[in-house]
DODREN-414939 format. One line per 10 residues: number of its first residue (from 0); their letters; for each residue z, x, y of N, C-alpha, C, CB. Coordinates in steps of 0.02 Angstrom, whole numbers. Each point is the difference from the previous one (the first is absolute). Glycine has a CB too. Layout:
<rs>
NUM	A	Z X Y Z X Y Z X Y Z X Y | ...
</rs>
This chain:
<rs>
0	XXXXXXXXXX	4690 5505 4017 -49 -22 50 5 45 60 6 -119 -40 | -57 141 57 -1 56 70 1 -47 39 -67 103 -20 | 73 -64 109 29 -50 38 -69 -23 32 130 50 21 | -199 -43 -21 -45 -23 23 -12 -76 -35 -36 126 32 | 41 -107 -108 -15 -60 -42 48 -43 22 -47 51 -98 | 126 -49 118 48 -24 3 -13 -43 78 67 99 -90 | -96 -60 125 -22 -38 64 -38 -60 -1 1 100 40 | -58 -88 -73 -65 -47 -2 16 -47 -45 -85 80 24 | 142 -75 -82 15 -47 -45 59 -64 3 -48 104 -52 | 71 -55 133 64 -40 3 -38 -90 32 108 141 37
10	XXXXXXXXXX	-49 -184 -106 -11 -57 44 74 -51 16 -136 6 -56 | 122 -60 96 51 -45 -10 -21 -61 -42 46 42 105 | 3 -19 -155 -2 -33 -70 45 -48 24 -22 91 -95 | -33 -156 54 33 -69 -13 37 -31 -33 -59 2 26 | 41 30 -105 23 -31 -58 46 48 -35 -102 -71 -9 | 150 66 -19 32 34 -37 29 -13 -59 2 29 86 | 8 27 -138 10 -16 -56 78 -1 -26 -118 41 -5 | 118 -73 -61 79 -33 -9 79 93 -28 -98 -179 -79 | 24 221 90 53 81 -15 16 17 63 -56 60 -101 | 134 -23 87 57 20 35 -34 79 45 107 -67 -111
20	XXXXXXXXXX	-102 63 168 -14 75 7 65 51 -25 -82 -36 109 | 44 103 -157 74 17 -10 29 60 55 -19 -33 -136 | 89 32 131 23 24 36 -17 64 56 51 -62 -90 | -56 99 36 -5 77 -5 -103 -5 66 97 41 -199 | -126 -82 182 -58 -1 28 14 -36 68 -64 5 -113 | 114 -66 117 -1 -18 96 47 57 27 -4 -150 5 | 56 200 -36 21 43 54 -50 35 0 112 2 -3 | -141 14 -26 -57 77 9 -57 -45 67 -10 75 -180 | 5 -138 174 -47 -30 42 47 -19 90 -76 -61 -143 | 129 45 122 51 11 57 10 73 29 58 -97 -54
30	XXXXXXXXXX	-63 148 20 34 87 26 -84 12 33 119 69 -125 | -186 -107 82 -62 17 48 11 -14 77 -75 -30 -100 | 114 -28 80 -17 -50 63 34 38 70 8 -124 -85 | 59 154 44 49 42 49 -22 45 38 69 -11 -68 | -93 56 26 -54 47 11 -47 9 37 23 -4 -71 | -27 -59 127 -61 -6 51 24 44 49 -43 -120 -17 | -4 128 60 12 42 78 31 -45 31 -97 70 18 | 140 -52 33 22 -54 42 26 55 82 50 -107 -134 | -60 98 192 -36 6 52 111 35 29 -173 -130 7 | 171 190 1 75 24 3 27 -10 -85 24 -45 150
40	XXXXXXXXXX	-47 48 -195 34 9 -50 50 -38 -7 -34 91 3 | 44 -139 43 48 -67 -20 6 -47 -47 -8 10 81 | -55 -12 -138 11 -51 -23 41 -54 -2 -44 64 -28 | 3 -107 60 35 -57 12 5 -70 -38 -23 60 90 | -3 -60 -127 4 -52 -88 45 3 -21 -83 11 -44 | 98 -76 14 21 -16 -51 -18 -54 -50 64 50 64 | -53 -28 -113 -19 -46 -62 24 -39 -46 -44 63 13 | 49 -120 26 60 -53 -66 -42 -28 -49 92 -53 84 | -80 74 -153 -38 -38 -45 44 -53 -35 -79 98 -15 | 23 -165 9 39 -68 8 -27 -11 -85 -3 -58 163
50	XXXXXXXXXX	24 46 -201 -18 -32 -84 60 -60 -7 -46 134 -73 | 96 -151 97 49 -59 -28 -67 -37 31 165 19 4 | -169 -75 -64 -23 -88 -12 8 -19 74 53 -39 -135 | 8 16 150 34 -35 65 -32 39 61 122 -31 -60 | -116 93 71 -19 16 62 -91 4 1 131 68 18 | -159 -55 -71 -79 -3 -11 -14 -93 18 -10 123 -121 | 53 -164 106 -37 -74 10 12 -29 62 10 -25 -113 | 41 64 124 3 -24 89 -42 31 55 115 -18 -24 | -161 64 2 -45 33 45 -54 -15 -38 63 91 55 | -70 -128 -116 -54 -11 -19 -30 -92 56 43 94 -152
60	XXXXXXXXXX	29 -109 148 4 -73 31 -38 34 92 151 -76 -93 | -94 117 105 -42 14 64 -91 -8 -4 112 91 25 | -112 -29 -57 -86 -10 4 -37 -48 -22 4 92 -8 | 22 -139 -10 -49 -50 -26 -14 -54 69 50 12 -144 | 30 -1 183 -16 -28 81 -18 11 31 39 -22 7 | -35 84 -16 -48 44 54 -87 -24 -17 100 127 -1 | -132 -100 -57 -30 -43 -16 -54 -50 15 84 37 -24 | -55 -85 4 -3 -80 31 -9 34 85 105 -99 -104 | -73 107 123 -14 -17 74 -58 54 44 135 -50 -6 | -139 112 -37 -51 42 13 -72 -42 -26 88 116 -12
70	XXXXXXXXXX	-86 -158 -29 -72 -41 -8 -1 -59 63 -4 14 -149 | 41 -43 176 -15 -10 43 -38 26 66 72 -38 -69 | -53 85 51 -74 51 55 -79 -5 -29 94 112 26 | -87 -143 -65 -77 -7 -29 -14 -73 8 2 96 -92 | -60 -117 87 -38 -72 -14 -47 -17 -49 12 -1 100 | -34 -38 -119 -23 -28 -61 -18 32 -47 -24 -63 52 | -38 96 -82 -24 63 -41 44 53 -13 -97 -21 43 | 113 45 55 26 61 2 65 8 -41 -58 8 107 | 92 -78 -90 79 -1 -12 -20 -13 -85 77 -61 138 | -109 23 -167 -4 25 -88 1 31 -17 -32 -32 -22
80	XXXXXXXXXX	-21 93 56 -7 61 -29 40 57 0 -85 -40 18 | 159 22 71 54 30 -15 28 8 -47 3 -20 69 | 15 -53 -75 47 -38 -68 -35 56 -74 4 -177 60 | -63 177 -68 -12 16 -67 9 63 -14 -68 -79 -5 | 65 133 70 0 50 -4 63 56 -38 -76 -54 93 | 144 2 -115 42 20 -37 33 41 25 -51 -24 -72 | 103 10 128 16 64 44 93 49 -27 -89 -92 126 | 106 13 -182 46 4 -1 43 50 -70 -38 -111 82 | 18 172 -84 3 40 -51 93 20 3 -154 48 9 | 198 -89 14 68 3 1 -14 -26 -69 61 -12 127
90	XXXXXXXXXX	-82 -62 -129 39 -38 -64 0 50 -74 -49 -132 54 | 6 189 -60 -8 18 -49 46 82 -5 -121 -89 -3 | 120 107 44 27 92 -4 70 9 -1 -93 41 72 | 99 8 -127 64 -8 -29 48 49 62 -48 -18 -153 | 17 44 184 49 48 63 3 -4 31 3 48 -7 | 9 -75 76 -16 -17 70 33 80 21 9 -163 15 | -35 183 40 29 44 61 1 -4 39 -9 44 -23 | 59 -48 77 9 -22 54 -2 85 57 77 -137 -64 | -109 151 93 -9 76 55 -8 -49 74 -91 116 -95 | 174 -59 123 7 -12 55 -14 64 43 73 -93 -38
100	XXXXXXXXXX	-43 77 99 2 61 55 72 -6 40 -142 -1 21 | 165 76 -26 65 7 40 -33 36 61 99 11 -100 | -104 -61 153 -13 34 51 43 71 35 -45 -121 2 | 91 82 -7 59 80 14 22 58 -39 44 -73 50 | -69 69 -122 3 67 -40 -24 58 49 -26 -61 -117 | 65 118 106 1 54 31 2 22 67 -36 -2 -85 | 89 -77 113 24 12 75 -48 -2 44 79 64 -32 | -51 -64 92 -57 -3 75 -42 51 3 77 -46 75 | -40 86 -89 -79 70 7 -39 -7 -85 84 132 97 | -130 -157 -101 -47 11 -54 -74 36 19 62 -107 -48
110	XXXXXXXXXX	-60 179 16 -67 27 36 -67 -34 -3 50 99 -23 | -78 -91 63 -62 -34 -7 7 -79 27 -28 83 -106 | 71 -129 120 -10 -53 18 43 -11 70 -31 -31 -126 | 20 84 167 5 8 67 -68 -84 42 38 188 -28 | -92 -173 -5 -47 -35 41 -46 -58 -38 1 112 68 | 27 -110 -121 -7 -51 -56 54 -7 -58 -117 21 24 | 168 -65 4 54 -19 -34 -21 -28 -64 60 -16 102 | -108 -32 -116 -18 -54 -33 -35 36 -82 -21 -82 136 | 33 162 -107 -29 38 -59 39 12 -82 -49 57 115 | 108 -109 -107 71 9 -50 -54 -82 -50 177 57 111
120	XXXXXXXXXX	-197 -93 -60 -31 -48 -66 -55 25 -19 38 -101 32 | -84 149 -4 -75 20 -20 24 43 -67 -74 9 135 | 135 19 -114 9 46 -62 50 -43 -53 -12 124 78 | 20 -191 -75 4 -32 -47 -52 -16 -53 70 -25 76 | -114 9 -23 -73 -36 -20 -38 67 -65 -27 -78 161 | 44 141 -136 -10 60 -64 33 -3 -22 -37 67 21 | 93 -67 -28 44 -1 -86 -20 -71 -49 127 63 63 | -145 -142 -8 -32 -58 -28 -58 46 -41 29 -107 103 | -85 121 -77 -74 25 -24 38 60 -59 -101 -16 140 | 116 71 -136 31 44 -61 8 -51 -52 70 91 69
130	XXXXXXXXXX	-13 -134 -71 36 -36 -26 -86 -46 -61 143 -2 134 | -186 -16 -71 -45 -48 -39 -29 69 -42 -35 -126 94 | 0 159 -75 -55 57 -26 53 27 -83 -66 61 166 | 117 -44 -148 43 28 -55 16 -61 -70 62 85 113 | -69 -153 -74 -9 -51 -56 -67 5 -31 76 -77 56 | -123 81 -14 -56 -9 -42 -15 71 -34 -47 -100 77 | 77 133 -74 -41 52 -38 53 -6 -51 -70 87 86 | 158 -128 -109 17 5 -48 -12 -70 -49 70 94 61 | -134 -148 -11 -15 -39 -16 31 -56 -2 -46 71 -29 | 102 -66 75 34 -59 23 -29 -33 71 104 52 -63
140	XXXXXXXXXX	-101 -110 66 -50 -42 49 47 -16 52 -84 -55 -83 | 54 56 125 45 -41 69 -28 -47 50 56 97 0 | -37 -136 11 -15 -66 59 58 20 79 -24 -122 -129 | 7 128 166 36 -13 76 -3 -51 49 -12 94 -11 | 71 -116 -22 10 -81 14 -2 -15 68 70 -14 -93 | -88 -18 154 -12 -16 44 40 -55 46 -89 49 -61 | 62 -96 -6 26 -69 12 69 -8 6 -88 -35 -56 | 116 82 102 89 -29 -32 30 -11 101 43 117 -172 | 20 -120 155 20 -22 48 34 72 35 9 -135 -53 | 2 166 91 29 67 -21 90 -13 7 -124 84 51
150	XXXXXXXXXX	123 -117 4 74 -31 -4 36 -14 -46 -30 -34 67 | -2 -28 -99 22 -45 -71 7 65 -48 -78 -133 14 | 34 163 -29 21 46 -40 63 64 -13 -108 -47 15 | 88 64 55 70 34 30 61 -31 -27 -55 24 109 | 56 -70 -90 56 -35 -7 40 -2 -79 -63 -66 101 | 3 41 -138 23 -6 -79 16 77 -23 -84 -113 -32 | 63 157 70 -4 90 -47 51 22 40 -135 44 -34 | 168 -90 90 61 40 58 -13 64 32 83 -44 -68 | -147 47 73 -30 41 55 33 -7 50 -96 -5 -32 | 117 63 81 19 -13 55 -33 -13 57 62 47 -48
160	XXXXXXXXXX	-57 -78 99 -41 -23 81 -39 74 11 110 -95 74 | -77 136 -68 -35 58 35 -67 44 -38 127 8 52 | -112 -41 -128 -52 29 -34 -45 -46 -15 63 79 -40 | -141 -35 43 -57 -58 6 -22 19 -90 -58 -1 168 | 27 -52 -200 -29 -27 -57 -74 38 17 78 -128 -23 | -122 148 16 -47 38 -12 -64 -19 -38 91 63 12 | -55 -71 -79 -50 -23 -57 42 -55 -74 -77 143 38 | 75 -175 -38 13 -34 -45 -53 7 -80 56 -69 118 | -28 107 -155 -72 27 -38 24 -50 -79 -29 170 66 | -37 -155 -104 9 -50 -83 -27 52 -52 -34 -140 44
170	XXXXXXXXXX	97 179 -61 -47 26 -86 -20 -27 -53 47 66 13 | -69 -48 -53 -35 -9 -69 -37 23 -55 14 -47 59 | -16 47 -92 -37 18 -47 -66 -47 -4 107 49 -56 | -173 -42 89 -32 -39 14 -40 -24 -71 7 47 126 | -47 -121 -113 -45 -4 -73 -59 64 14 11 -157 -26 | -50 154 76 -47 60 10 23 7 68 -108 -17 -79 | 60 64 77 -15 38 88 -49 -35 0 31 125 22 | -63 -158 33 -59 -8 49 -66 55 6 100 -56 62 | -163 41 -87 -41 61 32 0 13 75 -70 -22 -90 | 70 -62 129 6 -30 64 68 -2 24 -95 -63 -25
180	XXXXXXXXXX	105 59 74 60 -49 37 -12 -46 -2 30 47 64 | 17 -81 -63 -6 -91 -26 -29 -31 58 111 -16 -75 | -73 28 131 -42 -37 50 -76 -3 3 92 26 56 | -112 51 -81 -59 36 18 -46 -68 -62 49 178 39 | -27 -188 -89 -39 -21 -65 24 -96 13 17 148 -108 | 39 -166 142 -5 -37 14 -54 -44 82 107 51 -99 | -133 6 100 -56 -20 56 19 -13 70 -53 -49 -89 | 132 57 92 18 14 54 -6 40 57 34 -37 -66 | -38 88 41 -11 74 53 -23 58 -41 102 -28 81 | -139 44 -40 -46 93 -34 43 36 32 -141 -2 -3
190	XXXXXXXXXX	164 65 -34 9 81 23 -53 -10 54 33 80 -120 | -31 -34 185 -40 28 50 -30 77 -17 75 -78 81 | -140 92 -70 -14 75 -39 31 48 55 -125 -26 -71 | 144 81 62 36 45 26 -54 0 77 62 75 -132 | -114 -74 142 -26 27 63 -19 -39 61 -32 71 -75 | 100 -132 53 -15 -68 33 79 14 39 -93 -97 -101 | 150 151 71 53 -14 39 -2 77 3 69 -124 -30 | -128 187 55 23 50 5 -44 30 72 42 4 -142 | 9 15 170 -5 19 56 -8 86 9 64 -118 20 | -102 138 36 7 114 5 -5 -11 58 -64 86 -92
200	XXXXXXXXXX	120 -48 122 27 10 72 16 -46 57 -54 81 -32 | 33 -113 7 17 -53 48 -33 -89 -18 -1 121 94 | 57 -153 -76 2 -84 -34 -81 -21 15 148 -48 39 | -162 14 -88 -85 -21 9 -42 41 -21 16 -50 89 | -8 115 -100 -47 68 -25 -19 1 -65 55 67 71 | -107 -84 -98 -20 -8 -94 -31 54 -18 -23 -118 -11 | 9 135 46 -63 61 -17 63 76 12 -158 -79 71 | 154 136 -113 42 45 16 -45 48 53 72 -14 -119 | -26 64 141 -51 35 48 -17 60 -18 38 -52 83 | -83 82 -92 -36 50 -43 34 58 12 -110 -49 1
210	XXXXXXXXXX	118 103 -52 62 48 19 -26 18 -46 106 -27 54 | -105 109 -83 20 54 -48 15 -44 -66 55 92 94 | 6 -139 -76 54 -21 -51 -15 -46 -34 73 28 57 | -138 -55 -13 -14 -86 -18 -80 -10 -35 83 -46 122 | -105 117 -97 -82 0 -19 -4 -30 -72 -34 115 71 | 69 -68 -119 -9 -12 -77 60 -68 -33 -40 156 -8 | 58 -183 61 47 -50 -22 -47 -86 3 124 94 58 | -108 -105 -97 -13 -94 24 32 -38 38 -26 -9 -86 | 57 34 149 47 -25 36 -35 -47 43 72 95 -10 | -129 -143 -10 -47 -52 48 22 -32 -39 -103 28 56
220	XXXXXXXXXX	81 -106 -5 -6 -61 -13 -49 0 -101 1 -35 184 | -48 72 -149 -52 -6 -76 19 29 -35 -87 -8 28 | 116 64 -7 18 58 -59 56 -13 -44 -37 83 76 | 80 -143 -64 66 -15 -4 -44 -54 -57 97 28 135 | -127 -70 -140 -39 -49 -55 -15 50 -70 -71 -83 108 | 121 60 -154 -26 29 -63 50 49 -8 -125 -21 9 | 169 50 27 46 65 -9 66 -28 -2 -70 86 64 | 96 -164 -51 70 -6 -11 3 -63 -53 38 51 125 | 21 -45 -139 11 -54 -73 -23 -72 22 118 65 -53 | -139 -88 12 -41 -64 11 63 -45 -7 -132 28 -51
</rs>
């Protein structure tokens, strides 16, 4: 799978099937994941992958509290249609991964985060995205679990205080891929079309400003309808 298809195809998969991912395919999907940019070359991840029974049901227990009490933010209809929406793709995936952040990898001087420290989790957040894109193109599915506690979890994987939890992720071998995102097909929420969050030169600007560079480009509001993946 090229990485365009790999973009537009990636989803968060719900359901998963009762086969083992094999080995040899989650390191190659873990060394993608490694492999991200990260802001001073610090990489600052790490990756505990969780498969014992015991430690998968006690974070499965978390999220199911979590859960429950996140539908409480909803009311009548709304809160059903939480409920139905199936959020809970722990109970089924045979791998959990747990990606943290060592804030202090590579000491006080880390280049580049002189004036944005906070750039050691953004470059978590790319090795997370690598990590998904490199599943789906070997056709392993992933969910990024939300619902958890980050503490409670810490706790059961003996994470230490100083290191933050990131992403709590769910592999699998999914039944299908989605044409949609689930939310998207569950009538929850639409994708936004690209020329609704794109800005030229300055915040509020939709229209690009006519240049040499831009004449033969579709870089408008209109020109942008019909030229990016639906």
């Amino acid at each position: 799978m090229e990485l365009f298809e790999a973009i537009y195809r990636r989803r968060d998969v719900r359901d998963f099937g009762p086969d083992q991912i094999p080995r040899k395919t989650l390191l190659k999907i873990l060394d993608a994941a490694h492999h991200a940019g990260s802001v001073g070359l610090m990489q600052p991840w790490n990756f505990t992958v969780i498969q014992a029974p015991a430690s998968q049901a006690a974070i499965v227990e978390i999220v199911a509290e979590e859960n429950l009490k996140a539908a409480k933010d909803y009311h009548g209809e709304d809160r059903e249609k939480y409920l139905s929406l199936h959020l809970e793709a722990i109970h089924t995936a045979p791998v959990h991964i747990a990606v943290t952040c060592d804030s202090q990898r590579g000491g006080l001087q880390v280049v580049g985060r002189n004036t944005m420290p906070e750039t050691d989790l953004y470059s978590t957040c790319c090795a997370i995205q690598n990590l998904w894109l490199a599943a789906r193109a070997e056709g392993i599915g992933m969910c990024w679990v939300s619902l958890i506690d980050p503490e409670r979890v810490k706790q059961i994987l003996g994470i230490p205080d100083e290191i933050t939890l990131v992403g709590y992720l769910c592999l699998g071998i999914p039944e299908s891929f989605d044409e949609r995102p689930h939310l998207e097909r569950q009538g929850w929420k639409e994708r936004a079309p690209l020329e609704d969050v794109l800005f030229f030169e300055s915040w509020g600007q939709q229209n690009a400003i006519d240049s040499p560079d831009t004449e033969s480009s579709p870089l408008t509001k209109e020109g942008l309808r019909g030229v990016t993946s639906p």
